[in-house]
N, C-alpha and C positions, 0 to 999 in steps of 0.2 A: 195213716190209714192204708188199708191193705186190701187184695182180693183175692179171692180164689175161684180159678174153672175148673169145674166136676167135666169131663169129656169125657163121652162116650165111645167115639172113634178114636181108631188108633194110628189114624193119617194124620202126620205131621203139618199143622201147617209149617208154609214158606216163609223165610224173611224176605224176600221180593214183592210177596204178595201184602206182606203187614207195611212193608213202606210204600208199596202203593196206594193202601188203602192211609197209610197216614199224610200222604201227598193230598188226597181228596179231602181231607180235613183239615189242610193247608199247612201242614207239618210237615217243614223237609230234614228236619233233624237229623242226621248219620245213625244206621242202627251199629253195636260193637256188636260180634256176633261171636259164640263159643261153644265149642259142641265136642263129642268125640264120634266115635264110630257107628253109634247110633243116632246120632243126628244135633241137632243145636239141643244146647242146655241149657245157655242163658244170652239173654237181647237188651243191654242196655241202650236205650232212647237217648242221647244225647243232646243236648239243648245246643244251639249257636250261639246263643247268649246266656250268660249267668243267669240258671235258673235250675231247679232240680231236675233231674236225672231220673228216666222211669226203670224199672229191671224189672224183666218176666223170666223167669224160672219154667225148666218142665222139665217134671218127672212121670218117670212112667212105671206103670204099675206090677209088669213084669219083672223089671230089671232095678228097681226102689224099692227099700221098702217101708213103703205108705200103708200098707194093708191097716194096720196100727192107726193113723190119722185119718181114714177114712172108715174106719170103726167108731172112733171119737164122733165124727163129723154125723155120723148116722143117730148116733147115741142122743147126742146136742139138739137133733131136731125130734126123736121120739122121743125127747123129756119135752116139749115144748105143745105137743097136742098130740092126741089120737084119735084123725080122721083118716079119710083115705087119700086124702091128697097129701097128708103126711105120710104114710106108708107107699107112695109114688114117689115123693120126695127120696126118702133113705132108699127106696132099689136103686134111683139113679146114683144116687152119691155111691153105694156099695158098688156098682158097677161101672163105674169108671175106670177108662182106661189108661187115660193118661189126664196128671192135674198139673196146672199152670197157675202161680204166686205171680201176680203185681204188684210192685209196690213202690212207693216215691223215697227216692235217696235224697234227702236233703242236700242244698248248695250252699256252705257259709255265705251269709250275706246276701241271697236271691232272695225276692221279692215277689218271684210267680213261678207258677208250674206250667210251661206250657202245654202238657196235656192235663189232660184228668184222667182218671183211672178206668173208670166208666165204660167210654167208648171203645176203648182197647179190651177190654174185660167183652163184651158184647161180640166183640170182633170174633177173639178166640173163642167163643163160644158158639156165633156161627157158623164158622170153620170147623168145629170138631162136633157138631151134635153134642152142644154142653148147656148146664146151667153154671151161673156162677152165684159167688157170694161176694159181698162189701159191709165189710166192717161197719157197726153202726145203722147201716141198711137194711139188710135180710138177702133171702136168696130169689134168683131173680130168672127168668127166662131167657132164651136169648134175644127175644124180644122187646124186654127189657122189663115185663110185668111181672110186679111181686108175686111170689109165691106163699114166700113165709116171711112176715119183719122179724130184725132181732129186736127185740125189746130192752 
């Protein structure tokens, strides 16, 4: 299972501030942290204990090019209804500025995930003026209220 954040802002969050807020959820996990010149790229969650590994991804929409999957993504939701809260839906997604991938890396032989994808998904989405999406789920506030299920 996977996620995706549509953000609107194009302010980076911090990994100082994503482990602190994974401290308050009682996750002291080490983040790996990898970026270049324009800032981190990707943040593997590292378990203490045998357990799967979370990895968040960002791209940004100037310097990626997503334009293409977030064409799709827009596409995905105006095949699925034609109201207006669907046509709010696709401006956001077309307008985003920078999108972030979660997703769980499996651990041969773990037996739990110590996070879920969810709260972290939520996080980046307060953080950037975002909605996100969950596999299975639909697309969700950063509130955490559906918007659209995927069926």
């Amino acid at each position: 299972m996977g996620c995706r954040v549509f953000a609107l802002s194009e302010a980076m969050p911090q990994p100082a501030n994503l482990q602190r807020f994974l401290g308050e959820t009682g996750c002291d996990a080490p983040l790996a942290v990898t970026g270049d010149d324009l800032g981190w790229l990707a943040i593997e969650i590292e378990p203490v204990e045998p357990a799967s590994t979370l990895r968040i991804e960002r791209y940004l929409t100037d310097d990626d090019e997503l334009r293409d999957e977030l064409d799709t993504w827009a596409a995905f939701v105006e095949s699925r209804s034609d109201s207006a809260s669907t046509t709010i839906l696709m401006q956001r997604i077309v307008s985003t500025r920078q999108l972030f991938t979660v997703r769980v890396i499996p651990f041969v032989g773990a037996t739990n995930t110590i996070l879920t994808i969810e709260p972290i998904a939520r996080w980046f989405a307060r953080e950037t003026d975002g909605i996100y999406q969950i596999d299975g789920r639909g697309f969700l506030t950063a509130a955490g209220e559906l918007l659209m299920p995927d069926d």
